[in-house]
N, C-alpha and C positions, 0 to 999 in steps of 0.2 A: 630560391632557398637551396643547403648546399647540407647532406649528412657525410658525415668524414666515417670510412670505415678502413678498417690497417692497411687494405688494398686498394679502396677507389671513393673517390666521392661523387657522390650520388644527386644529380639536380631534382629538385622537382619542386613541382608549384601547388601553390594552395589557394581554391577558391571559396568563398562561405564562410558560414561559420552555423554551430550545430552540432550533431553526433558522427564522428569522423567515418569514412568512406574514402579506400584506398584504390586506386583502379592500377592493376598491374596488365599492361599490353607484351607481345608475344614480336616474335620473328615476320619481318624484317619489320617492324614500327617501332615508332619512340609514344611517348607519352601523350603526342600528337592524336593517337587514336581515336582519343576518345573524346574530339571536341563536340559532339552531336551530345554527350553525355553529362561532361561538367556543368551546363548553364543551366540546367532540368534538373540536376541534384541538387544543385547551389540552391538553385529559386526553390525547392520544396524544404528547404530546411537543413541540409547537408553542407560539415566540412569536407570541401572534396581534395582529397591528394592525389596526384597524380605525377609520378618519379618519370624519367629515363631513365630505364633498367640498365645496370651493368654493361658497359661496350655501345649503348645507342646514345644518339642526341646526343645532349650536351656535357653528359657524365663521364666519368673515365673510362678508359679502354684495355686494360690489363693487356700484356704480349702473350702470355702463354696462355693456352686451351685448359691447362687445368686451373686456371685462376677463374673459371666461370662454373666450377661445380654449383650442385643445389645447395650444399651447405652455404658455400660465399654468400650464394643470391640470396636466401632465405637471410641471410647475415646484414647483405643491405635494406629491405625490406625493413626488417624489425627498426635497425638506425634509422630509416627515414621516420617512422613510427613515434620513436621517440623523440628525434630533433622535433618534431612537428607537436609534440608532447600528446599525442593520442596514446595512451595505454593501453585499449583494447577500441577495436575498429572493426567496420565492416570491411569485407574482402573481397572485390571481384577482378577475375582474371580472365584474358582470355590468352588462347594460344599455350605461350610458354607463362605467362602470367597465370594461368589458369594451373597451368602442371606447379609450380609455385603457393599456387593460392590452396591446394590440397595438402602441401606437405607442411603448410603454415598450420592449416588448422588440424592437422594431425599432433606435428610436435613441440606448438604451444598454444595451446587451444586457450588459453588465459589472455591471449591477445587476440584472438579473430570470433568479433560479436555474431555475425551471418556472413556465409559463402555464395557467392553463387558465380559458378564455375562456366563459359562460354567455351564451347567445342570438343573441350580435351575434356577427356575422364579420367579414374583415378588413375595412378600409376600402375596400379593390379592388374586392374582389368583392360590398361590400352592397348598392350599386344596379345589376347589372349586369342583373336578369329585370326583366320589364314587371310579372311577379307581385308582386315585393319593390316595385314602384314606387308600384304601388296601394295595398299595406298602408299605404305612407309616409306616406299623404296628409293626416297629423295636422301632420306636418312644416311643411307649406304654411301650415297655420292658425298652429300655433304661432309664425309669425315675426311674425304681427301684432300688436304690443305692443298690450296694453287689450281688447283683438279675444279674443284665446287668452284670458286669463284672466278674463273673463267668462261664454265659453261654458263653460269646466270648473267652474269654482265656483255659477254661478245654480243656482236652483231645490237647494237645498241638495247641490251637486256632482250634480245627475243625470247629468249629460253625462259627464261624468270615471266615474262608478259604472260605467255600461253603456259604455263605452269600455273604461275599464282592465282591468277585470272583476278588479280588486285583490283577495289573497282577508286582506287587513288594513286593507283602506278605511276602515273607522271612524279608526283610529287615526294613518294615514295624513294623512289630511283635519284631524285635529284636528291632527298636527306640524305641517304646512303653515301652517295659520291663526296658530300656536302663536307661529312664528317668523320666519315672514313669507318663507317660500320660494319661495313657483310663481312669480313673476317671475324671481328669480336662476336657478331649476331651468328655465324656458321660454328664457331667456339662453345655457342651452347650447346650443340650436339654433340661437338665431340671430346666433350667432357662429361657428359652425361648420358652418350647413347652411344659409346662404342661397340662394334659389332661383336663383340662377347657378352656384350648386355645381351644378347636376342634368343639365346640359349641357356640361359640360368634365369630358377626362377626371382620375379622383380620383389628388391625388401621389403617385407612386413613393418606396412606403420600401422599406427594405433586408428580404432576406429575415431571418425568424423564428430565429435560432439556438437556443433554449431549444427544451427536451421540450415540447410545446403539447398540451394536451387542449382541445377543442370539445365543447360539449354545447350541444343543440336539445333542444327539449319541444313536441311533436306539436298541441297546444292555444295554440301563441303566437300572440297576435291580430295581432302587429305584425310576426313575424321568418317569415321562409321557411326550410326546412331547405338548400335550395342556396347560399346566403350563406354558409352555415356549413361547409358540406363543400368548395364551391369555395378554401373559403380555405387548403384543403392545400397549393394553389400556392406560397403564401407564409410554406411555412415549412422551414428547411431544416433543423432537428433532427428529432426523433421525432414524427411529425403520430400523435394519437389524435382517435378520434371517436364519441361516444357520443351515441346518439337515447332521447331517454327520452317512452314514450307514454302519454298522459292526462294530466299538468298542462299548463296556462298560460304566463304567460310568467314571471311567480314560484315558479320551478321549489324552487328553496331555501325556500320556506316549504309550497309544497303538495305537494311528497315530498322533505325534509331527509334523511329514514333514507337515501334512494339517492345525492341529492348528497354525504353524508357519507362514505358508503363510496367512492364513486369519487373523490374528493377524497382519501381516507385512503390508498388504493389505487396512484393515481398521483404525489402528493407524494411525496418520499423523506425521513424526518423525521431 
């Protein structure tokens, strides 16, 4: 299925049928992420959506960096929403899905029934520790057009392999090449995290009204567990918080059985 928005049409597939659940995946994945997820929502009851975001998979790829601000993305989100004729939907995100899936339920909260947000915390609170600033530091790179995508791809992606520490890099690396991504997917940085971002403080959005669940994974190369817990500040529904310990930051593929259940658990289908 295909949303048409002024700048890019957006694929994504629908499995189920039920009370809608939209799964938004992050840098460098497509909609692929989350096949450990779809079959387990479907069978309990769930329509599950699940897009290539903006510039991944099978969807369009805008030329210029600023064709990938939050407003756009939050822009195709909502159209796939409606193509799919879900009015209001559950929301999870992880990665940049996740940084998405906050600013959904902040600035139209009449379409996101529950959040629950994988790795990233709010926007407020992601750079507030000098810890969370350090891990950032791919950020810096990544704004360097030609610069970032040379260092992740030479030497047959080495750089990217012992970075990501991906546990589907193969496959990964080959969608990329596939479809011609890591620029559109490097795009979302730097449209959204230029290094003047890092010194002003990040915009006031409206507190969280939806049930919000957070989950951190003890092994995330890039995320701090305080990002994620601080962001109880900014929610004024039901804040949950689960630490899940021993995976990565692809917590949905290196323990699904547990994101499953706490996903099954806290949705209400």
């Amino acid at each position: 299925m295909r949303a048409e928005t002024d700048e890019a049409g957006i694929e994504y597939d629908v499995t189920g049928a039920g009370r809608p659940v939209i799964l938004l995946h992050g840098f460098p994945d497509s909609g692929r992420l989350w096949r450990n997820q779809v079959p387990v929502l479907a069978g309990a009851g769930f329509r599950v959506i699940v897009p290539d975001l903006r510039g991944y998979g099978r969807s369009d790829k805008p030329e210029t960096a600023a064709s990938y601000s939050v407003p756009s993305l939050v822009g195709d989100v909502m159209a796939v929403l409606s193509d799919a004729g879900a009015e209001r939907a559950h929301v999870v995100g992880h990665d940049w899905g996740a940084a998405l899936g906050w600013v959904l339920a902040s600035l139209v909260p009449d379409r996101v029934d529950h959040l629950a947000v994988l790795s990233v915390g709010h926007p407020s609170t992601f750079r507030r520790t000098m810890e969370q600033r350090e891990k950032s530091w791919y950020m810096l790179l990544f704004q360097f057009a030609g610069v970032a995508e040379q260092w992740l791809s030479d030497n047959n992606w080495a750089n990217f392999r012992s970075w990501a520490r991906h546990p589907d890099s193969e496959a990964v690396i080959t969608e990329l090449e596939a479809t011609k991504s890591l620029t559109p997917g490097l795009n979302w940085y730097r449209a959204n995290l230029p290094p003047e971002s890092w010194v002003v403080p990040p915009l006031a959005l409206p507190a969280v009204q939806a049930p919000t669940m957070g989950i951190w994974s003890s092994n995330d190369m890039a995320l701090t567990e305080t990002q994620m817990t601080d962001s109880a500040e900014n929610v004024a529904g039901p804040w949950r918080y689960e630490r899940i310990d021993g995976p990565g930051h692809w917590m949905q593929l290196e323990a699904p059985d547990t994101i499953n259940q706490l996903l099954l658990d806290f949705l209400p289908g």
